[in-house]
N, C-alpha and C positions, 0 to 999 in steps of 0.2 A: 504494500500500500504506500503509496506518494503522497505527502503530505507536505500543502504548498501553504508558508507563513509571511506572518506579513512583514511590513520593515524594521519595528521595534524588536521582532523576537531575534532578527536576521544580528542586528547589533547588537542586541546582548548575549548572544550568542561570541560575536568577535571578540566582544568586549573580556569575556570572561576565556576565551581561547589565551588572548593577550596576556593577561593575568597571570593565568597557569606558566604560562612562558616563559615570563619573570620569576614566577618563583621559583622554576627548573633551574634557573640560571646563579641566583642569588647562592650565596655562604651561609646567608643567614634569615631566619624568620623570626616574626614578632606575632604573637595575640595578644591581643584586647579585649579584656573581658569587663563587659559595661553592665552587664546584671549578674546578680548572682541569684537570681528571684526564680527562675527557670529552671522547672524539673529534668534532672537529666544532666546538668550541663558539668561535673565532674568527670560522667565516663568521656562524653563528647574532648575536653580539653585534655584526659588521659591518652584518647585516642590521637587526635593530634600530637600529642607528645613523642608519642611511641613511633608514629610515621613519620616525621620528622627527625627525629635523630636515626631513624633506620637510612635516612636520606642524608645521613652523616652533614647535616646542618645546624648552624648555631641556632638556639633557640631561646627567646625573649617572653618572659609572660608579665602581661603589666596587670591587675586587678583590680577595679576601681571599687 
């Protein structure tokens, strides 16, 4: 099935291609953690952790 979208999905689409790109390329990563109110979000930042340094990347966590 073909499935034709419009021009906003087309760009965010690039947009987030780009992204990933950058972080392929980068030494190092940073998160941002702006709530802590959200259920779940320890395994979620656990997980990130763990992919990241298996990406042998420096890793930054800031917590507000």
């Amino acid at each position: 099935m073909i499935r034709i979208e419009g021009v906003n999905v087309n760009k965010s689409l690039m947009r987030r291609y780009n992204m990933i790109q950058k972080i392929m390329d980068s030494n190092s990563i940073g998160i941002v953690v702006g709530t802590l109110g959200v259920g779940g979000y320890l395994d979620v930042i656990e997980y990130l952790k763990k992919t990241i340094r298996e990406a042998e990347k420096i890793l930054y966590i800031y917590c507000r």
